[in-house]
VEXBA-660530 format. One line per field, with one value per atom (N, C-alpha, C): atom name; x, z, y. Coordinates in steps of 0.02 Angstrom, whole numbers, plus 50000, padded with zeros to 5 digits. Layout:
<rs>
a	c(CA/...)
x	c(X/...)
z	c(Z/...)
y	c(Y/...)
</rs>
This chain:
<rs>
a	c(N/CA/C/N/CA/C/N/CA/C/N/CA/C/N/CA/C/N/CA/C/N/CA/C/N/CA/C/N/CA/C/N/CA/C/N/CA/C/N/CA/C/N/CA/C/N/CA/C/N/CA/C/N/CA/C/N/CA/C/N/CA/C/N/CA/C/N/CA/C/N/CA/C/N/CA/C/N/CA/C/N/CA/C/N/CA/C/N/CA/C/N/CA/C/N/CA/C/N/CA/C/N/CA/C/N/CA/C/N/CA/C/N/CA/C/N/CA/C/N/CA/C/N/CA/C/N/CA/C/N/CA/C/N/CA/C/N/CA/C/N/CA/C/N/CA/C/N/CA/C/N/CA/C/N/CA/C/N/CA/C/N/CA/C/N/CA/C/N/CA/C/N/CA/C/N/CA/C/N/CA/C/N/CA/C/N/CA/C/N/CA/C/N/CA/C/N/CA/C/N/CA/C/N/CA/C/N/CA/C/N/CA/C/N/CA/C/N/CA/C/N/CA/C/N/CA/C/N/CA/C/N/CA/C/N/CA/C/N/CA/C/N/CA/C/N/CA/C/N/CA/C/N/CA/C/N/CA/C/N/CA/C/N/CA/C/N/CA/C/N/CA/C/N/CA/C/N/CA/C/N/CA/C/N/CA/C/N/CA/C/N/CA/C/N/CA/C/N/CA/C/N/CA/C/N/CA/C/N/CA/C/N/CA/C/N/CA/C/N/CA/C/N/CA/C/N/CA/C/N/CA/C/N/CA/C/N/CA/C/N/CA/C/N/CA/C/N/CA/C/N/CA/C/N/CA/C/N/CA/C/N/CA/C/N/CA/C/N/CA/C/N/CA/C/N/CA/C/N/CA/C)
x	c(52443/52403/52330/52302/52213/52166/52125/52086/52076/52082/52042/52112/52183/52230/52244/52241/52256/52204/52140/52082/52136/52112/52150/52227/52269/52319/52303/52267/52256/52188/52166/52113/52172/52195/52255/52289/52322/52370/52311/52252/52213/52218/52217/52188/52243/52295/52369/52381/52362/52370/52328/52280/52231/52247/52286/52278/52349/52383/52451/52421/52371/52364/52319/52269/52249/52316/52371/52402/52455/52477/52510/52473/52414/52355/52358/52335/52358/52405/52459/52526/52528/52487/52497/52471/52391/52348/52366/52443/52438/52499/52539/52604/52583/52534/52494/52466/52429/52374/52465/52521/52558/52613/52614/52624/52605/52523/52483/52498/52501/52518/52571/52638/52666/52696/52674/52666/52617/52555/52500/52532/52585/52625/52678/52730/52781/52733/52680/52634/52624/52594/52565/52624/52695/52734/52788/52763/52787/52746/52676/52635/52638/52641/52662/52732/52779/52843/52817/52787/52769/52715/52672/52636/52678/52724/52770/52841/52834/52902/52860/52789/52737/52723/52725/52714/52787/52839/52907/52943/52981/52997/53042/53050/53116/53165/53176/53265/53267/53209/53248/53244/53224/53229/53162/53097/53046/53024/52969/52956/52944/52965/52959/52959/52906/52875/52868/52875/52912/52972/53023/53102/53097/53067/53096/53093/53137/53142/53091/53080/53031/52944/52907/52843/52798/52830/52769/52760/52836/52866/52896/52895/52926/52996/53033/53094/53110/53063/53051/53033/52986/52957/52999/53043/53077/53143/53175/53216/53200/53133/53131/53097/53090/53102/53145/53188/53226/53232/53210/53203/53241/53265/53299/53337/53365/53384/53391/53349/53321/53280/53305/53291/53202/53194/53140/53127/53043/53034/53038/53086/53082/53029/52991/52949/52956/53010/53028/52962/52973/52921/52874/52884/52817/52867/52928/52948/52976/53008/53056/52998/52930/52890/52840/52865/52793/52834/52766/52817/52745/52803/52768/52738/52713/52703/52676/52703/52680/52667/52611/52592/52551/52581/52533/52492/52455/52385/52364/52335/52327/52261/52283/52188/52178/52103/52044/52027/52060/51998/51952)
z	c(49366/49328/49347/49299/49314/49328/49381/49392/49369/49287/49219/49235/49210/49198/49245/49317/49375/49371/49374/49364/49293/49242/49194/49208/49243/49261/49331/49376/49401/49387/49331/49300/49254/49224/49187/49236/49275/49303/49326/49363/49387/49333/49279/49224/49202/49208/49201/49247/49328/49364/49341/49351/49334/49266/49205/49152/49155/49245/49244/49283/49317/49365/49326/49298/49239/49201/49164/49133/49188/49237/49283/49305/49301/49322/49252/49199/49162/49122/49134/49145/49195/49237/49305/49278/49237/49229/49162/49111/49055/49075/49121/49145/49174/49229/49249/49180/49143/49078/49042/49023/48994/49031/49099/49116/49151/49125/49120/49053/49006/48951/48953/48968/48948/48989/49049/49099/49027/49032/48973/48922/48864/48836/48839/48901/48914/48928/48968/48986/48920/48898/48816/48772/48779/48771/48782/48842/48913/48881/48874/48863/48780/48717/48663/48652/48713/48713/48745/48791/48823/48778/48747/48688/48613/48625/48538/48593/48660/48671/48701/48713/48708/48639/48614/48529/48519/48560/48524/48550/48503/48543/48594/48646/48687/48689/48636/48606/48581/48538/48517/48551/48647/48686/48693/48682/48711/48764/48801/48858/48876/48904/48938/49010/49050/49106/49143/49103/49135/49188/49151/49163/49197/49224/49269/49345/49383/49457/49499/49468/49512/49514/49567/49547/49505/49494/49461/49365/49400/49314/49311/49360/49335/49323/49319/49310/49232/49215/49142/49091/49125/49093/49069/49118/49124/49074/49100/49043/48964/48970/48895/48872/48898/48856/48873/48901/48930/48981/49041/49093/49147/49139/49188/49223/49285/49318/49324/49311/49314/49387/49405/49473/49459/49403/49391/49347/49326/49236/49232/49175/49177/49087/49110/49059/49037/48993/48961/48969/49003/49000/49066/49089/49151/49224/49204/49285/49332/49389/49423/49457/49495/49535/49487/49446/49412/49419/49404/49450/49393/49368/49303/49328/49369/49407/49362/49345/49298/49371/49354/49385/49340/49352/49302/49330/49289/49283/49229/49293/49233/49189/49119/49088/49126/49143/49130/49080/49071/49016/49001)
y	c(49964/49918/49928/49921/49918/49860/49873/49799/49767/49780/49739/49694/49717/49704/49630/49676/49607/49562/49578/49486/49464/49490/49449/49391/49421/49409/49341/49372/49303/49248/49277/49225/49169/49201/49151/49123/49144/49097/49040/49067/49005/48936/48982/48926/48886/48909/48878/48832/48845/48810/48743/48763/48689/48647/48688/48634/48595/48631/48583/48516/48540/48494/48448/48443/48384/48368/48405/48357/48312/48325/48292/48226/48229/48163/48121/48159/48115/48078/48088/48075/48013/48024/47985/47904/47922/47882/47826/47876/47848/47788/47819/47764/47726/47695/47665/47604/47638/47585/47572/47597/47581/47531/47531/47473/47392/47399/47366/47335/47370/47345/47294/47318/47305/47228/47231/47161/47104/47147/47080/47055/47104/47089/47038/47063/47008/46929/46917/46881/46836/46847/46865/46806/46834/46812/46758/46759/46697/46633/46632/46612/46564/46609/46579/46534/46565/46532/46461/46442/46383/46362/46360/46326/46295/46344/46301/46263/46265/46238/46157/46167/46119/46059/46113/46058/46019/46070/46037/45973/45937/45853/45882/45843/45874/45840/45794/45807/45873/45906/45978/46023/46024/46069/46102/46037/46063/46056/46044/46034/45923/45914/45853/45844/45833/45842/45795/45728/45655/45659/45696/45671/45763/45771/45863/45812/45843/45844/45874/45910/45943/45924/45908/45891/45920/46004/46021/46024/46029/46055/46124/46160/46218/46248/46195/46216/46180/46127/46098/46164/46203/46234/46299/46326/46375/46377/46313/46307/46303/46270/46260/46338/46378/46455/46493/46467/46505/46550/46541/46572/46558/46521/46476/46504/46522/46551/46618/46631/46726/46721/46777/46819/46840/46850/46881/46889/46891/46907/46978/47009/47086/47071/47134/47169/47221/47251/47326/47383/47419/47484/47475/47427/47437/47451/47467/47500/47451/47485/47425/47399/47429/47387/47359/47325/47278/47216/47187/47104/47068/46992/46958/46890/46859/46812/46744/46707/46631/46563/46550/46498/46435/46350/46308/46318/46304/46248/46186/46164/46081/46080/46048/46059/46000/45996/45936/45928/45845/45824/45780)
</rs>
């Protein structure tokens, strides 16, 4: 083979190497923003479920915050979207280490 032949040969592979190693990063960077997503989402969702289970009377299984055992409410809250005895909030697509964390807060008014 001729010198032309071999630079060519390891000019490409260089260049192969490197456009694996940008797409492997970004790969890295898009599963990352996509399970960001997908936590804000379930969130997102947690969230609208406790605003209409808010508006709703609780004879029909909305929230009532009087009659819960607990001081804060969160087991009022849980049941009335259904959460209630779950180990954990799972969020489809963000992976076994993403973790969905709900905490109240009270308005001032």
């Amino acid at each position: 083979m001729g010198q032309q032949q071999l630079l060519l040969l390891v000019l490409s592979t260089v260049i192969v190497g490197l456009a694996t190693v940008a797409g492997i990063q970004a790969f890295g960077e898009n599963q990352q923003q996509a399970t960001q997503d997908a936590l804000i989402q379930r969130a997102t969702s947690i969230g609208s479920d406790i605003a209409a289970a808010a508006q709703q009377p609780s004879q029909l299984g909305g929230i009532n915050l009087g009659d819960s055992e607990d001081s804060d409410g969160k087991s009022a809250v849980a049941s009335a979207i259904g959460l209630s005895g779950a180990s954990g909030i799972s969020a489809s697509g963000a992976g076994n280490n993403a973790v969905c964390k709900i905490s109240l807060t009270t308005r001032q008014k």
